[in-house]
N, C-alpha and C positions, 0 to 999 in steps of 0.2 A: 397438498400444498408443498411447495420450491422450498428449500431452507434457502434461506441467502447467503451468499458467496460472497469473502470479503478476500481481502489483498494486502496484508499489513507492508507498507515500507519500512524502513528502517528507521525514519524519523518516531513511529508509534512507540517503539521498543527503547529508545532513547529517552523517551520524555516518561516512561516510569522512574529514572534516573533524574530531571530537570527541575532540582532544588533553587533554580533562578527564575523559575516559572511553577511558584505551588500550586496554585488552580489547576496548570494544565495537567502537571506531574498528579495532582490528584482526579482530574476527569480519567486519565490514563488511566489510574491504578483501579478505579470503578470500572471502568471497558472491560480491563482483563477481570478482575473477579463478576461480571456480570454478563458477560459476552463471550469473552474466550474460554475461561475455565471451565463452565458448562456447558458449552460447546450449542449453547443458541443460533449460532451462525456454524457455517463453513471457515473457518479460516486458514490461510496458506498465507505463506510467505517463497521466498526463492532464492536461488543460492547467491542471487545478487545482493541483498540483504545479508547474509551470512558473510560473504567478500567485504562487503562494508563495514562490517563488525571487526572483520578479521585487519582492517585497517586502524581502526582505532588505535592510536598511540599510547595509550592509559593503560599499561595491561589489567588492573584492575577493574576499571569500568567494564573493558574487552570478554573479562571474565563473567562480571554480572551481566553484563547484555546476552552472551552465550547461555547461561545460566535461564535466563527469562524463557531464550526458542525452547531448553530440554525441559524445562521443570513445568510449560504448559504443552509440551510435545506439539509442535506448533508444523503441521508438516508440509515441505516445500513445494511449488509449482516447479516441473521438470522446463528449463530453458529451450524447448524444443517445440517446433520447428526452428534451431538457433536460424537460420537464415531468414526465416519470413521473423520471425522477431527483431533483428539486426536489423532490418530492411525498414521496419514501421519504425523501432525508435529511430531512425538516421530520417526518414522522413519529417518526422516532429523537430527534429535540430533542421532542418533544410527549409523546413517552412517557419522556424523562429517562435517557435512554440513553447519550446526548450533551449536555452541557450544549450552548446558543444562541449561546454565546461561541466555541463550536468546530463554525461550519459547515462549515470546510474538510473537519475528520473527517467530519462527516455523507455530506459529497458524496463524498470518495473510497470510502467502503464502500457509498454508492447504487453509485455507476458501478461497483464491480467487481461488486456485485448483478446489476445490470440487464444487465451483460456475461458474466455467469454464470464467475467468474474463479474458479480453483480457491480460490489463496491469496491475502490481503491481507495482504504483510508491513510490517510497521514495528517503530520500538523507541517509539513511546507506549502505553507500559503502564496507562498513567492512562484511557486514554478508548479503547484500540480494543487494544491484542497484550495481554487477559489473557482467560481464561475466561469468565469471569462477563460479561465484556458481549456477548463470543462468542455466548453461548446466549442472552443479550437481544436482538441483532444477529436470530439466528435465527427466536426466538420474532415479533419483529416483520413479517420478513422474509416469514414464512408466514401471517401476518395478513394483507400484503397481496398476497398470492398467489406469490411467489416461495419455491420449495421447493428450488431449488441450493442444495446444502451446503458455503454460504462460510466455509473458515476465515481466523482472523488470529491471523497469529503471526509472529516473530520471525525474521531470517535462520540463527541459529543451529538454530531445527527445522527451516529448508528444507537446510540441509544437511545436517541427521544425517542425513537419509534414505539416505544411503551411497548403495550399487546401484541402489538402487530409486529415485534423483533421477531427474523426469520425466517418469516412466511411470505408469500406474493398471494 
């Protein structure tokens, strides 16, 4: 059996932080001690993620979010091929799938593309964990020749998967 490949964005690692959202901050906090810490899945992240941290204006926060990638050694997908990645996220902004303003979205679902990752979780519902861009994500995806069937969604469906977390 596959273990399954997940893709943390950087909104996952946030929302163990999101004391304005307890539910979520606490679905979060069960993913990582029931998903990530025992290493159930594959998980990666990538240095765009890490860029995004490193923008954070809170040094504070900045530091516990840094804190989160070392303390579950959470280790990164290499941004390479950068040019066929550049090329798919710029795609997904040209077909309007991603607004321009959210390259960072583009590039994390290029890079779990071109890394052929099972799952891309996050909790931004607006621009990447809901259906509808899923199947645009998709449809693009096979335009330019990538037929892995990336999904994104949410930590709370990578857990319900009960028994069957990990395996295919």
């Amino acid at each position: 059996m596959k273990t399954l490949r997940l893709y943390l964005d950087t909104s996952v690692i946030n929302f163990l932080f999101a004391e304005d959202a307890p539910d979520l901050m606490g679905a979060t906090k069960e993913f990582f001690e029931t998903v990530v810490r025992p290493r159930t899945c594959d998980v990666s992240i990538s240095s765009i993620v890490i860029d995004e941290i490193l923008e954070t204006p809170d040094a504070k926060h900045r530091r516990r979010l840094l804190g989160v990638v070392a303390e579950y050694s959470v280790p990164s997908l290499p941004v390479e091929p950068a040019v066929e990645i550049e090329d798919l996220a710029s795609s997904y902004i040209q077909a309007g799938i991603i607004p321009a303003s959210k390259l960072d979205d583009a590039l994390h679902v290029a890079i779990a593309t071109v890394h052929e990752v099972d799952v891309m979780v996050s909790w931004n519902f607006r621009h990447l964990a809901n259906v509808n861009k899923e199947r645009r994500i998709r449809t693009a995806n096979e335009a330019k020749g990538y037929f892995y069937p990336l999904r994104i969604t949410t930590p709370l469906e990578v857990m319900s998967s009960g028994e069957e977390r990990g395996t295919e």
